[in-house]
C-alpha positions as CSV (number, residue, x, y, z in Angstrom):
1,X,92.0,109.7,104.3
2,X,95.1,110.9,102.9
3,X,96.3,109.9,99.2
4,X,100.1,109.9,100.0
5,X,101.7,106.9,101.0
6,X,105.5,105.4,101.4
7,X,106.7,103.7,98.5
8,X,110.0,101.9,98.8
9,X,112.2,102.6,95.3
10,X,114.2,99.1,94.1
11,X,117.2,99.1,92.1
12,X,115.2,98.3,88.7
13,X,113.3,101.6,89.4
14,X,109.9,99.8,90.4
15,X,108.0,100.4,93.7
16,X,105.3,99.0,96.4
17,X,103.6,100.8,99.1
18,X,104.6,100.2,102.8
19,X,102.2,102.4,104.0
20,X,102.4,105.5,106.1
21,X,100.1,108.1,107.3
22,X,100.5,111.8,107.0
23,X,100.2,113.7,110.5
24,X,101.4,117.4,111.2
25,X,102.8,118.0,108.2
26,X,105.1,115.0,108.0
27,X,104.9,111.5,106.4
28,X,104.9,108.4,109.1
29,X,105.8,105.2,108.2
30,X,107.9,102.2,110.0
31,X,110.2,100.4,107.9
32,X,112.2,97.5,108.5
33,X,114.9,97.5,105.8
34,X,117.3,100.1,104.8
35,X,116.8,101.2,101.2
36,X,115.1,104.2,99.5
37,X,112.5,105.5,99.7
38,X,110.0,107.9,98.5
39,X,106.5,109.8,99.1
40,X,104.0,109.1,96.6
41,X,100.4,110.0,95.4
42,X,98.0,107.3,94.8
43,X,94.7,109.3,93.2
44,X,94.2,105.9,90.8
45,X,90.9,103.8,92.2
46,X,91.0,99.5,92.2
47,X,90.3,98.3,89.1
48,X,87.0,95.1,89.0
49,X,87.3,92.7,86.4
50,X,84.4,90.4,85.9
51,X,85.6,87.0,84.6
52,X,83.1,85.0,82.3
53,X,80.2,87.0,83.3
54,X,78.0,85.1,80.7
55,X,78.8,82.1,82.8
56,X,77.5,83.0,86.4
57,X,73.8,81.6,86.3
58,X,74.9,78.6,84.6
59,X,77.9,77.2,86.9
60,X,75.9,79.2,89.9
61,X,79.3,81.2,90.4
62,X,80.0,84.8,90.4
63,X,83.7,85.9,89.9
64,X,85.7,89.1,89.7
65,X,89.2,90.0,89.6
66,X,90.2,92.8,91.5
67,X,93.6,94.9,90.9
68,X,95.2,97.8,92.4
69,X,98.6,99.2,91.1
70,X,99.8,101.5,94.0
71,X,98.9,100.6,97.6
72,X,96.4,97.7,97.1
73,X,92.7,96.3,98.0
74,X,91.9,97.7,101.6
75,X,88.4,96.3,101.1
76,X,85.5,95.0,99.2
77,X,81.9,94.6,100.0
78,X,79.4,92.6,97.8
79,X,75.2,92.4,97.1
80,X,73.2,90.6,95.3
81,X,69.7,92.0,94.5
82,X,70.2,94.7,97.4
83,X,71.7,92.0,100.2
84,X,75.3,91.2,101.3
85,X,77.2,88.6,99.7
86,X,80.4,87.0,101.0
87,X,83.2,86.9,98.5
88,X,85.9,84.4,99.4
89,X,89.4,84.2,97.7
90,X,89.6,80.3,96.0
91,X,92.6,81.7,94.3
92,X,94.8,84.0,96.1
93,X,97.6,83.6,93.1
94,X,94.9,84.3,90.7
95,X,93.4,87.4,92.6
96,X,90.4,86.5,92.1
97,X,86.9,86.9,94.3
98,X,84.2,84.4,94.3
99,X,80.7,84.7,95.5
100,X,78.8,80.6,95.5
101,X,75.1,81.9,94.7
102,X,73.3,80.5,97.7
103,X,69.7,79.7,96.7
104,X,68.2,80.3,99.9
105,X,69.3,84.2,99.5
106,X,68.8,84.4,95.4
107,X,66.0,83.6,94.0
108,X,66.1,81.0,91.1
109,X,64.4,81.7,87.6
110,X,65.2,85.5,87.3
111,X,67.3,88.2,86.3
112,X,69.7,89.4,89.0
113,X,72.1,92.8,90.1
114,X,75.5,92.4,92.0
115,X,77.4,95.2,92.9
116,X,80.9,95.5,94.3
117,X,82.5,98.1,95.9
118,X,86.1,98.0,96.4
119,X,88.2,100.5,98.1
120,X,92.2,101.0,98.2
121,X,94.8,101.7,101.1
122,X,94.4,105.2,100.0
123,X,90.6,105.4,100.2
124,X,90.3,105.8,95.9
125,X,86.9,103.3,95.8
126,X,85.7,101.5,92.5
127,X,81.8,100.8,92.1
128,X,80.6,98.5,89.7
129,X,77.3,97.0,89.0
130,X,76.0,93.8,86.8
131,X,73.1,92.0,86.2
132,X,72.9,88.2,85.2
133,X,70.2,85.5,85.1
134,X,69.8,82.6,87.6
């Protein structure tokens, strides 16, 4: 997976991804707007934020907030103690992803590891691990 992408440059100098793949040599993109543009690097992996992590065992909630400054999340994947847990989006504004601990999955009464892994548009992948009790 390559690390270059499109970026399309505003007039206040900022700029967001619109893709593209490299092939050949060349940078390939489709654009629907006239406007500049530019080839940029993204080598910067998604940032996880875990939002009142003292809180999970007692409202039965695990949270995270997940950023990514250049081309954004391509996906996430979630465990709990080893097996997959769905994260859902509550809060889209927010950016913020939510696991409901299911007790038929997690066991009750005991201390507990969730990892996330979360990987850009650019294939740069974040890893992060926590324990709590439930």
């Amino acid at each position: 997976m390559s690390k270059y992408f499109v970026a399309r440059i505003y007039p206040n100098g900022s700029k967001s991804s619109i893709g593209g793949q490299y092939e050949d040599g060349f940078m390939k993109a489709s654009i629907r707007e006239l406007g500049t543009y530019t080839v940029a690097v993204d080598t910067v992996p998604p940032e996880i934020i875990p939002i009142n992590k003292n809180q999970w065992g007692r409202n039965g909630k695990i949270v995270y907030r997940l950023k990514d400054k250049e081309t954004g999340i391509r996906s996430y994947r979630g465990t709990v103690d080893g097996k997959y847990a769905l994260f859902g989006r509550p809060n889209i504004v927010k950016s913020y992803w939510e696991y409901k601990i299911d007790p038929k999955r997690v066991n009750k009464g005991g201390k507990h590891v969730v990892e996330l892994t979360v990987t850009d548009n650019c294939g740069n992948e974040t890893v992060s691990r926590e324990t709590f009790v439930w």
